[in-house]
N, CA, C and O of each residue as an XYZ file, in Angstrom:
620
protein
N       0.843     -1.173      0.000
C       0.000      0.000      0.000
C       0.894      1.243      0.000
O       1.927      1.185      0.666
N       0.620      2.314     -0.647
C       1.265      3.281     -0.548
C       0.895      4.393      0.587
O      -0.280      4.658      0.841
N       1.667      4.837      1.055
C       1.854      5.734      2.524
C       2.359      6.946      2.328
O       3.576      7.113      2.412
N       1.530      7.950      2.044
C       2.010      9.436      2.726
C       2.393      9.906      3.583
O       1.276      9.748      4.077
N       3.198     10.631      4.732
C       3.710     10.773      5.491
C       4.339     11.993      5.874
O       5.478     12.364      5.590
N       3.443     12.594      6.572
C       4.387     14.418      6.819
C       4.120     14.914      8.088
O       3.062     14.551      8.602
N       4.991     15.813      8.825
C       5.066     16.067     10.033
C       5.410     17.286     10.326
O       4.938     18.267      9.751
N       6.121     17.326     11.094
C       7.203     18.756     11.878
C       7.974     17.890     12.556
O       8.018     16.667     12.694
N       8.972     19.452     13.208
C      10.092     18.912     14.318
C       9.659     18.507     15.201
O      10.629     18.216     15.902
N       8.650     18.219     15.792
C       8.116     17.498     17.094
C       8.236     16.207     16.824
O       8.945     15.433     17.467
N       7.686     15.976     16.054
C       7.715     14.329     15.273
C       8.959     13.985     14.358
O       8.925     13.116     13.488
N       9.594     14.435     14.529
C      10.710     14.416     13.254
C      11.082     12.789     13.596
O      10.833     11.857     12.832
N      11.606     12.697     14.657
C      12.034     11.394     15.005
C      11.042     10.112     14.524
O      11.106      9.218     13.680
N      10.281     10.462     15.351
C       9.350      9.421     14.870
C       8.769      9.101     13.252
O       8.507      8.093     12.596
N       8.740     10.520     13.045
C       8.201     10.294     11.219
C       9.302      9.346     10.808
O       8.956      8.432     10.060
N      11.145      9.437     11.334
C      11.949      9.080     10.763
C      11.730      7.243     10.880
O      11.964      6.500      9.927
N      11.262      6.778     12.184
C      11.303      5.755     12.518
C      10.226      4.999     11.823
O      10.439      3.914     11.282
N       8.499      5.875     11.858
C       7.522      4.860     11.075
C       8.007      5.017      9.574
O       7.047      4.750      8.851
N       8.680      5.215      9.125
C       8.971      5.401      7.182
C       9.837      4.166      7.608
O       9.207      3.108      7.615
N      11.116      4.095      7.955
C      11.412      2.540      8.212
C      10.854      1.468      8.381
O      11.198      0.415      7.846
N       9.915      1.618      9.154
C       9.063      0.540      9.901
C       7.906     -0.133      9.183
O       7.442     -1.260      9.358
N       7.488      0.992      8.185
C       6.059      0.741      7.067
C       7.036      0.354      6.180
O       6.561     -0.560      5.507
N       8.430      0.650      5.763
C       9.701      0.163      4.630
C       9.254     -1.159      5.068
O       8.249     -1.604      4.514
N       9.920     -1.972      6.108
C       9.964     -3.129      6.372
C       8.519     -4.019      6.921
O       8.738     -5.170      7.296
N       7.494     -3.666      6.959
C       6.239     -4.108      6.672
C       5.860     -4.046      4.951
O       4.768     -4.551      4.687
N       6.425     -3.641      4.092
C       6.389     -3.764      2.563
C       5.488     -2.839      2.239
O       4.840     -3.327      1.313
N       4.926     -1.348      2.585
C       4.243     -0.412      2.228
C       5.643      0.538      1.278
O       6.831      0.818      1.434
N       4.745      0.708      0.461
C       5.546      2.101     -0.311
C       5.359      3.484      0.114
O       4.379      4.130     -0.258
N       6.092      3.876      0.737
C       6.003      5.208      1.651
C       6.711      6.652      0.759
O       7.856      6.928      0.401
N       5.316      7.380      0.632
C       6.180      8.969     -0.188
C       5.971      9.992      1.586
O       5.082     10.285      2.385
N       7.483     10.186      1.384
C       7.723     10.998      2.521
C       8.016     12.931      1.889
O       8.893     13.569      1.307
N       6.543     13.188      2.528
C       6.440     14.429      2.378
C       7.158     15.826      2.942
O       7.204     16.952      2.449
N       7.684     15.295      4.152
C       8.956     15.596      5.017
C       8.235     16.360      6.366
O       7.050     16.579      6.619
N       9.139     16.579      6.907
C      10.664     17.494      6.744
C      11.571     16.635      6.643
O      11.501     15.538      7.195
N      12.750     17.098      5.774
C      13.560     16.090      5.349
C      14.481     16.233      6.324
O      15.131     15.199      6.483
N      14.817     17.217      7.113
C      15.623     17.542      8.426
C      15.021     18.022      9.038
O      14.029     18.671      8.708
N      15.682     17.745     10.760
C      15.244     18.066     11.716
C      15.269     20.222     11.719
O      16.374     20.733     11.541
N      14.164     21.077     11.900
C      13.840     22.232     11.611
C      13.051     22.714     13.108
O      11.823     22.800     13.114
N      13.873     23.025     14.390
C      13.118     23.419     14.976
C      12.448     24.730     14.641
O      12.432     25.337     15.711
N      11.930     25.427     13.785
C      11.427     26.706     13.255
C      10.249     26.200     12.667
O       9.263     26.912     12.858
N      10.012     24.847     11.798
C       9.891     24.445     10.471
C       7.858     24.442     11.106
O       7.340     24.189     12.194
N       7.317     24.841      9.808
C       6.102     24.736     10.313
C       4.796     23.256      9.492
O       4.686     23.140      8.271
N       4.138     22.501     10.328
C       3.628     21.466     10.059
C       3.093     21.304      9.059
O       3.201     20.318      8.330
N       1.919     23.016      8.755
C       1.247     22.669      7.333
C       1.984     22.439      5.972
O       1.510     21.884      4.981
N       3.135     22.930      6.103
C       3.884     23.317      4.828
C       3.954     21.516      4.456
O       3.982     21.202      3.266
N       3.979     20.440      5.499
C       4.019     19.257      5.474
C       3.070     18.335      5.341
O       3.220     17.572      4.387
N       2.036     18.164      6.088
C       0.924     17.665      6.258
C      -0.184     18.164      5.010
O      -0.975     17.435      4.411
N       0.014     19.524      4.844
C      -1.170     19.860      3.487
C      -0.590     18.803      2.604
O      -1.347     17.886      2.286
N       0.703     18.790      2.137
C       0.863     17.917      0.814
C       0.718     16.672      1.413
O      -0.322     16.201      0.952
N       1.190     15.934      2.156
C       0.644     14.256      2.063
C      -0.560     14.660      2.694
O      -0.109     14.697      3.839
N      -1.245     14.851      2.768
C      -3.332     14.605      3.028
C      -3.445     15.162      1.335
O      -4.017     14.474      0.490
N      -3.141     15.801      1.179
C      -3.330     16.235     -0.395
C      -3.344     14.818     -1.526
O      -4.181     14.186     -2.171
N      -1.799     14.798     -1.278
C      -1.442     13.383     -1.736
C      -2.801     11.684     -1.914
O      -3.405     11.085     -2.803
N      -2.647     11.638     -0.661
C      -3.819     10.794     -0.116
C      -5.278     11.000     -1.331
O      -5.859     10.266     -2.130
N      -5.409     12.672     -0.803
C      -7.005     12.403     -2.074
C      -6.483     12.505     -3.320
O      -7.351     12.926     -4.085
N      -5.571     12.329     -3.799
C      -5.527     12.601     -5.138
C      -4.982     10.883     -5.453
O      -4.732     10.501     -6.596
N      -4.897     10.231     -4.565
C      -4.329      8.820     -5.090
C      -5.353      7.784     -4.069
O      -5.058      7.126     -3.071
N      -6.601      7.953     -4.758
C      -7.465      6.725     -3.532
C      -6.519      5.477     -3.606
O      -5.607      5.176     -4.377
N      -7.064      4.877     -2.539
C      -6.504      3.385     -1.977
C      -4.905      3.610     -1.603
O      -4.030      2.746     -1.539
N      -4.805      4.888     -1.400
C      -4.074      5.323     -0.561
C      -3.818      6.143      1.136
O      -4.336      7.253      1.253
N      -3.170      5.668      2.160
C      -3.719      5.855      3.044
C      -2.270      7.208      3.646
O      -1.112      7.257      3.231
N      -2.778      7.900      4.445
C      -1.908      8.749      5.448
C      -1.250      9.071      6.551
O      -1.871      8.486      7.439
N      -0.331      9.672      7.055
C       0.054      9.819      8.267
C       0.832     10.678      8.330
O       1.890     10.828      7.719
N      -0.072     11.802      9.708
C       0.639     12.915     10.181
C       0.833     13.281     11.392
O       0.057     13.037     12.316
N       2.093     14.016     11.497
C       2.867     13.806     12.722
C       2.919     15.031     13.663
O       2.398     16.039     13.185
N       3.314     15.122     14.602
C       3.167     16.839     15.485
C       3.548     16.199     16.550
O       3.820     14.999     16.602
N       3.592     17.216     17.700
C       3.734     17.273     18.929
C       2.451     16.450     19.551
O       2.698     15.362     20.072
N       1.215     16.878     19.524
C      -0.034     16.961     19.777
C      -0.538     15.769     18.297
O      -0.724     14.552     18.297
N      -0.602     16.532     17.471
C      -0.945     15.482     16.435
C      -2.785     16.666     16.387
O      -3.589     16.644     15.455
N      -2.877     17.271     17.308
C      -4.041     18.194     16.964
C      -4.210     19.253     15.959
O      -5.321     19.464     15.474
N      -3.047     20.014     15.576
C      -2.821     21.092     14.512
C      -2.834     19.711     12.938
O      -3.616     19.750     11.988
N      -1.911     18.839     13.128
C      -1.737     18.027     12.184
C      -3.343     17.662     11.468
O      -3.638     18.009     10.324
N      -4.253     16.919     12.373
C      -5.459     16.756     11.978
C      -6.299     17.606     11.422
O      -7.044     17.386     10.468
N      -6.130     18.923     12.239
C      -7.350     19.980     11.773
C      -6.569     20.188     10.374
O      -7.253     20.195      9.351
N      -5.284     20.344     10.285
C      -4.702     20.812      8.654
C      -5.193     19.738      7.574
O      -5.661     20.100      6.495
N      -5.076     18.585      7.884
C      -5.383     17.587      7.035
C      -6.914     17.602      6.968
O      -7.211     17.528      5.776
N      -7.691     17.648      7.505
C      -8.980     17.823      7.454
C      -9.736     19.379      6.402
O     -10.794     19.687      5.854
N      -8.256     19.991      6.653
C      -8.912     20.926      5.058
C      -8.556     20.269      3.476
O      -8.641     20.578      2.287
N      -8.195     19.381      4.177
C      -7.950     19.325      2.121
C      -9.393     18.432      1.821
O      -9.869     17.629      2.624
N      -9.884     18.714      0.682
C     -11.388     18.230      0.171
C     -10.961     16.769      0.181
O      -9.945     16.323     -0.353
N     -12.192     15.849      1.097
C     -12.323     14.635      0.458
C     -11.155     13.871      1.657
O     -10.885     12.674      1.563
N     -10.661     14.591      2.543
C      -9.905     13.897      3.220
C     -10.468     13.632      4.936
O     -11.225     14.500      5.372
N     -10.279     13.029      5.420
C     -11.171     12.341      6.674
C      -9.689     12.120      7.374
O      -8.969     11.321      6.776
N      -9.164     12.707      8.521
C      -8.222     12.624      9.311
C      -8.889     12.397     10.633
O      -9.916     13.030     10.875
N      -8.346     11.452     11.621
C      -8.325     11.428     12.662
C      -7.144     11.024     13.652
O      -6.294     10.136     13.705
N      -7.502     12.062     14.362
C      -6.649     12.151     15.913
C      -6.623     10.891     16.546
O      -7.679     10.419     16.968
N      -5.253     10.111     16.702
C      -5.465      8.803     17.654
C      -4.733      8.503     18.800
O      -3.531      8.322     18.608
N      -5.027      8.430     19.617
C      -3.887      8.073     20.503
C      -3.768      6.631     21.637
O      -3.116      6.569     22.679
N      -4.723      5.457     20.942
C      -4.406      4.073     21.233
C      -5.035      3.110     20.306
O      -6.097      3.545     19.861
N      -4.821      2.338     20.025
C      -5.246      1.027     19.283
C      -6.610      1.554     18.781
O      -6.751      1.892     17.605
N      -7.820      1.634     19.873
C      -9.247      1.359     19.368
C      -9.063      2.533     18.510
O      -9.315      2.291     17.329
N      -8.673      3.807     18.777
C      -9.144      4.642     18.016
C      -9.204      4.758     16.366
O      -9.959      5.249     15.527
N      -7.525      3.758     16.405
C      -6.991      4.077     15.071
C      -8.021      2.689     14.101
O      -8.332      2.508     12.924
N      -8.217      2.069     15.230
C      -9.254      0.984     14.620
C     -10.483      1.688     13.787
O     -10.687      1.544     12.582
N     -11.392      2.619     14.858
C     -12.558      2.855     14.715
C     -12.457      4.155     13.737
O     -13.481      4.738     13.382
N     -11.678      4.405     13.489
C     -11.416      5.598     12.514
C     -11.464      4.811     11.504
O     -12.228      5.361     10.711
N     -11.001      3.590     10.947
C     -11.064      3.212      9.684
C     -12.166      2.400      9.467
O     -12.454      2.067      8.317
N     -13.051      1.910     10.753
C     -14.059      0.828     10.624
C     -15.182      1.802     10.488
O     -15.979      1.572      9.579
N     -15.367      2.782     11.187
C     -16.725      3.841     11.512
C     -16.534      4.854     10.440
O     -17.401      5.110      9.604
N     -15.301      5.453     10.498
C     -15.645      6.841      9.516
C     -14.659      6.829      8.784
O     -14.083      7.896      8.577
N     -14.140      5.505      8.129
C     -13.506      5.596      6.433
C     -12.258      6.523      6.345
O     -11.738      6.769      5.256
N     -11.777      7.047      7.551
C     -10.382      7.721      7.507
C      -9.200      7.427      6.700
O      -8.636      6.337      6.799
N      -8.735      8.484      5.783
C      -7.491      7.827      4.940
C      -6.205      8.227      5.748
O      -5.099      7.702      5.623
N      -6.597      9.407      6.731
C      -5.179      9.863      7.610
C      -4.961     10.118      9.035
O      -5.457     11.086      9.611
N      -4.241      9.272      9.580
C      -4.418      9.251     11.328
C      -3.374     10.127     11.358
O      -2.548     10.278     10.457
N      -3.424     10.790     12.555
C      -2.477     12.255     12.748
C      -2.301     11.273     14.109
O      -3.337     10.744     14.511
N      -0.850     10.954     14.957
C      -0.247     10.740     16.026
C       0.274     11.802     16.604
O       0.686     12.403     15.612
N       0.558     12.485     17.551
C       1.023     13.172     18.594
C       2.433     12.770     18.790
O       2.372     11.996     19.745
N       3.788     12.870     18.387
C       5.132     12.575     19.170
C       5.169     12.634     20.654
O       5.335     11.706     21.446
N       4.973     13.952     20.892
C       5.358     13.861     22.582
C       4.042     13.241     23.209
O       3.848     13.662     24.349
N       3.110     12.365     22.762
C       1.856     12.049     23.280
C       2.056     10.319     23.286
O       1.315      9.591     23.946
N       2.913      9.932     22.641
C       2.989      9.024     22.591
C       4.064      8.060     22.196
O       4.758      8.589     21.329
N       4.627      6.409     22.599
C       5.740      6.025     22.183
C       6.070      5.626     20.985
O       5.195      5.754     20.129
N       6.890      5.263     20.727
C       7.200      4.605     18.936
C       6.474      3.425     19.043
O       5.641      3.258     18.152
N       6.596      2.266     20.180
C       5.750      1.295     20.084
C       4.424      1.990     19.807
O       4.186      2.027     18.600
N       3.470      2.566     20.590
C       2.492      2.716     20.443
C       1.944      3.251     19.216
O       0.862      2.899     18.745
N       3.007      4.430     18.525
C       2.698      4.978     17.156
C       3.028      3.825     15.954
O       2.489      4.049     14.870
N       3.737      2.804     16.043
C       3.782      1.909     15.506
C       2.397      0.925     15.170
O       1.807      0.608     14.137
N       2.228      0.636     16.592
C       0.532     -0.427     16.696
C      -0.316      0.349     16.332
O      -1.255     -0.127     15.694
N      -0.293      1.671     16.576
C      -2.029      2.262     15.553
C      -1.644      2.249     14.540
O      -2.507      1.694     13.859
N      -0.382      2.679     13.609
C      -0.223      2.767     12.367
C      -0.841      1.272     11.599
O      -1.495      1.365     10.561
N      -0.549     -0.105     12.246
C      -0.217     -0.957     11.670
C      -1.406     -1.306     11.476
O      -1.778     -1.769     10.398
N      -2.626     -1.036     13.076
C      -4.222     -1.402     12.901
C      -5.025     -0.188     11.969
O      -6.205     -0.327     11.648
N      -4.150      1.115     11.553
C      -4.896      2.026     10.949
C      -4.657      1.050      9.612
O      -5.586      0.287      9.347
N      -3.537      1.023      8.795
C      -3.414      0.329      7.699
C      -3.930     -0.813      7.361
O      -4.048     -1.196      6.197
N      -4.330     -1.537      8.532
C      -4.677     -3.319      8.268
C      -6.359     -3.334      8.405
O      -7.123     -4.275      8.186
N      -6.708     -1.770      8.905
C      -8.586     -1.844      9.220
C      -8.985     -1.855      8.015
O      -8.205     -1.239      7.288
N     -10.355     -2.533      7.187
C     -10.748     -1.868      6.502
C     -12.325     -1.235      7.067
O     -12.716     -1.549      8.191
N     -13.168     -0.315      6.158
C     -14.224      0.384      6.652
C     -14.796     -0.504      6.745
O     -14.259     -1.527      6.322
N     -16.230     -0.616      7.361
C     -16.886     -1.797      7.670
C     -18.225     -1.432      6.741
O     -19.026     -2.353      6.580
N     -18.468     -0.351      6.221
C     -19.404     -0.258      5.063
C     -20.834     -0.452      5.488
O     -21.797     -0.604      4.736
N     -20.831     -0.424      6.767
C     -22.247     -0.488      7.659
C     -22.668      0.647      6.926
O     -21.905      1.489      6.454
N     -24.453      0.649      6.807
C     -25.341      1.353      6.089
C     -25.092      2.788      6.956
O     -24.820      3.838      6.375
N     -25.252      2.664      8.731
C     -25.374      3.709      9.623
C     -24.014      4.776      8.921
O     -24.211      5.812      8.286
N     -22.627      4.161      9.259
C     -21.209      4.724      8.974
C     -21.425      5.361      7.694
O     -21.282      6.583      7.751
N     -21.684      4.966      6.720
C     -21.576      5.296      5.083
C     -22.820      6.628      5.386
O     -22.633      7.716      4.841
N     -23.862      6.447      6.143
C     -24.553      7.280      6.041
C     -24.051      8.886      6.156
O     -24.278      9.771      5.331
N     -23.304      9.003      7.415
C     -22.938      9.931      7.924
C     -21.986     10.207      7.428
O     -21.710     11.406      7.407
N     -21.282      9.480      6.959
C     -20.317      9.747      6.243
C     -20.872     10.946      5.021
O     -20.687     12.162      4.982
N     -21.599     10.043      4.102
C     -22.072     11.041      3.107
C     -23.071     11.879      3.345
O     -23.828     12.235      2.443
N     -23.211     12.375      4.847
C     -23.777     13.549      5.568
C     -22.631     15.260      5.757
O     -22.775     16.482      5.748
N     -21.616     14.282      5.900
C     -20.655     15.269      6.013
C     -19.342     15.929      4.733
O     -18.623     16.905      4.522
N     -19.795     14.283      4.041
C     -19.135     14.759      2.384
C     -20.139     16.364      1.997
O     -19.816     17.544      1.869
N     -21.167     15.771      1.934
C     -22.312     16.780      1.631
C     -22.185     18.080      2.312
O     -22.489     19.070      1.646
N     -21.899     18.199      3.183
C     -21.677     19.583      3.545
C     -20.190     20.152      3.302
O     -20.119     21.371      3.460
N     -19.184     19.614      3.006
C     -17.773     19.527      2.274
C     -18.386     20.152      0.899
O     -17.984     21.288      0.647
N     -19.199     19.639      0.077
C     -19.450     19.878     -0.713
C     -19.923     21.150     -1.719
O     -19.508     21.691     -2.744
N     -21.215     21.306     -0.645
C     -21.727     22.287     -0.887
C     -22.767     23.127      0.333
O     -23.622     24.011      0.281
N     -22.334     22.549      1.076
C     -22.627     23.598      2.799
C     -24.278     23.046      2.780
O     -25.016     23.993      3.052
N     -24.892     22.018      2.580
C     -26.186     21.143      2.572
C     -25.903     20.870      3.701
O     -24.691     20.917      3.909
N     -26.756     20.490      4.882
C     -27.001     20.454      5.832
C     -28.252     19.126      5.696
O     -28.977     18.946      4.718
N     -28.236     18.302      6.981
C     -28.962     16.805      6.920
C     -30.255     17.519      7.891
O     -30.130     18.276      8.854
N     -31.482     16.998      7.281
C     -33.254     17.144      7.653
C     -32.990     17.167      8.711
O     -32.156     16.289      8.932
N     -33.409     18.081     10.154
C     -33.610     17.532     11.508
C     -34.446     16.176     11.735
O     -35.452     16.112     11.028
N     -34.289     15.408     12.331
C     -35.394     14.533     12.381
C     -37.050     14.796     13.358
O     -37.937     13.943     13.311
C-alpha cells in the first residue's frame, strides 16, 4: 500500500522511525517531510501535501505527525475529500477506519511512544471500513456539507 507521510520537528524522530518501519512491513512510503530536523519548520507546509497526496491517489492511506498530532489533523482535514483522525491508542486508530472511512491518522510525538505509534499505524493500515449502512450514512452527511454547505433534515 502506498503511505504518505508528513510532520514537523516534534515528530521528526518518529516520522523518521515509522517510514522505516512501514519500509519493512512492505508499504511504499512517499515521505512528504521534513527532510531535516527544523526546529522553526512549520507542520502545514508538510501535512497539506501528504493529506493532499492521499485524495488525489485513492486506496491510498496517510500519516501525520506533530507534537499533539491536533494542529496536524485539523490541517489535514482541510484538504477536500480527506477524513483525518486524531489517535492516541489502538481502538481509536481501529474505529477511525471501521466507523468513519479515515485515509489519515495524525499521532502526537510527545503524546505518545514509537511502540504505540507503531501499533495504531499498523491497525490504521490493516482496518478496513466496515461499510455499515449507519457509517456510510454519515459519512455522506458530512461529504455533503464539504461539498456544498447542505445540511442533513432535523429529524
Amino acid at each position: 500500500m502506498r503511505v504518505h507521510i508528513g510532520g514537523d520537528h516534534a515528530a521528526y524522530d518518529l516520522q523518521q522511525d515509522l517510514i522505516g518501519f512501514l519500509e519493512e512491513e512492505g508499504h511504499e512510503v512517499t515521505n512528504h517531510g521534513p527532510f531535516e530536523l527544523d526546529p522553526q519548520d512549520d507542520y502545514p507546509v508538510f501535512v497539506l501535501r501528504a493529506a493532499r497526496a492521499v485524495a488525489e491517489e485513492p486506496g491510498s492511506l496517510g500519516i501525520v505527525l506533530g507534537g499533539s498530532g491536533n494542529g496536524e489533523q485539523m490541517a489535514a482535514n482541510k484538504v477536500e475529500g480527506v477524513r483525518a483522525a486524531l489517535c492516541y491508542n489502538d481502538e481509536l486508530a481501529q474505529l477511525a477506519r471501521e466507523h468513519n472511512d479515515a485515509q489519515v491518522i495524525s499521532i502526537g510525538g510527545r503524546m505518545n511512544t514509537v511502540e504505540e505509534a507503531r501499533s495504531m499505524v499498523r491497525i490504521f493500515l490493516s482496518t478496513a471500513f466496515s461499510g455499515e449502512e449507519r457509517h456510510q450514512r454519515r459519512i455522506d452527511m458530512v461529504s455533503a456539507y464539504e461539498r456544498d454547505g447542505s445540511l442533513p433534515d432535523l429529524p
